[in-house]
N, C-alpha and C positions, 0 to 999 in steps of 0.2 A: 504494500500500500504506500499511496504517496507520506512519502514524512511531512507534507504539506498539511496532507486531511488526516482526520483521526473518524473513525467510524465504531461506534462500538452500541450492543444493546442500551435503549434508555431503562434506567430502572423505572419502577412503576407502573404504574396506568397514567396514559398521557389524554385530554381531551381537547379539540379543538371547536371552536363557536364562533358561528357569524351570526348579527344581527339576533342576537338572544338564542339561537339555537344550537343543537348542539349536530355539527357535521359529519362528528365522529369519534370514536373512544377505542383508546388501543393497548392491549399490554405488551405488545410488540415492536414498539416504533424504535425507530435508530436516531443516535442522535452523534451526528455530523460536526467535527470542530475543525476549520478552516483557521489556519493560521494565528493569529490573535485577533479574529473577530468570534464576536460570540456566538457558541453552538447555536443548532436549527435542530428541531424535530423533525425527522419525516416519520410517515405515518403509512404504515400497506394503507393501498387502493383497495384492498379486500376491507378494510374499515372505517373506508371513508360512505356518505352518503353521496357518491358520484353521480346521482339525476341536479346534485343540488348546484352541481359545477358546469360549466358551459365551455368548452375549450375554444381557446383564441386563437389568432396569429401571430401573436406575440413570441418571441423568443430572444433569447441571451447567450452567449458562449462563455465559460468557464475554459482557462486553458488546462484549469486541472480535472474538472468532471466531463466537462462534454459539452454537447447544445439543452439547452430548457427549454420545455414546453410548456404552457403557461394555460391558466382555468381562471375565467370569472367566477364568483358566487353569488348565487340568487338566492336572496334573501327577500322574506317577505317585505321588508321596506325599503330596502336599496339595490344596487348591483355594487358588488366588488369588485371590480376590473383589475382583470390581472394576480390574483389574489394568492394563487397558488401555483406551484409551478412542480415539473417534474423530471428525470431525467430519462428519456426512452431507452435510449443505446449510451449508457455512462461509459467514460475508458472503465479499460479495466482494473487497474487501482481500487478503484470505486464501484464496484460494477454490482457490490451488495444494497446501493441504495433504488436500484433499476426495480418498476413496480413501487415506488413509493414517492409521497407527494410530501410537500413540505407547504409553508403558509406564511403570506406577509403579516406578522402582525401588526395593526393596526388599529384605529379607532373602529371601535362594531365587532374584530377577528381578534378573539386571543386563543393562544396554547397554554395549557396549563396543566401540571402536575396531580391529580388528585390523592 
């Protein structure tokens, strides 16, 4: 693995929320540390509510994971654009985060702990 990324099990139960609800709950999730930026949860696609995400044409290149594909959320009061992102074909370094989605947090979206 890259000595860049660190990938390892998140402990716990992780849940993520848009707009008061809840997207999805995982005891599974990976949690991602990039360099000295602070870790990111992803979360399997097998436990996310994915009718609730709208896939964009957004995307971004990492030169250490790959290209991202990117999901609005539809929430019942707003749309999150761009909210979620994921990695289809990651290098291989990282190729355990492929199948899982990660989430901007922001105002309406958090990830959290329970």
């Amino acid at each position: 693995m890259s000595k860049h990324i660190t990938i390892r099990p998140a402990e716990g139960t992780w849940v993520v929320r848009a707009g008061g609800a809840v997207l999805g709950e995982s005891n599974a999730a990976l949690e991602l540390s990039e360099g000295d930026l602070p870790f990111v949860i992803y979360f399997p696609k097998s436990d996310i509510a994915m009718a609730l995400l709208d896939s964009t044409d957004h995307t971004t290149a990492n030169p250490h994971v790959g290209q991202a594909s990117y999901f609005s959320i539809m929430s019942k009061s707003r749309t999150y654009a761009n909210a979620a992102w994921c990695y289809e074909d990651p290098k291989q370094d990282v190729a355990g985060i492929k199948g899982y989605l990660a989430f901007h947090v922001q105002d309406g979206v958090m990830v959290e702990q329970i």
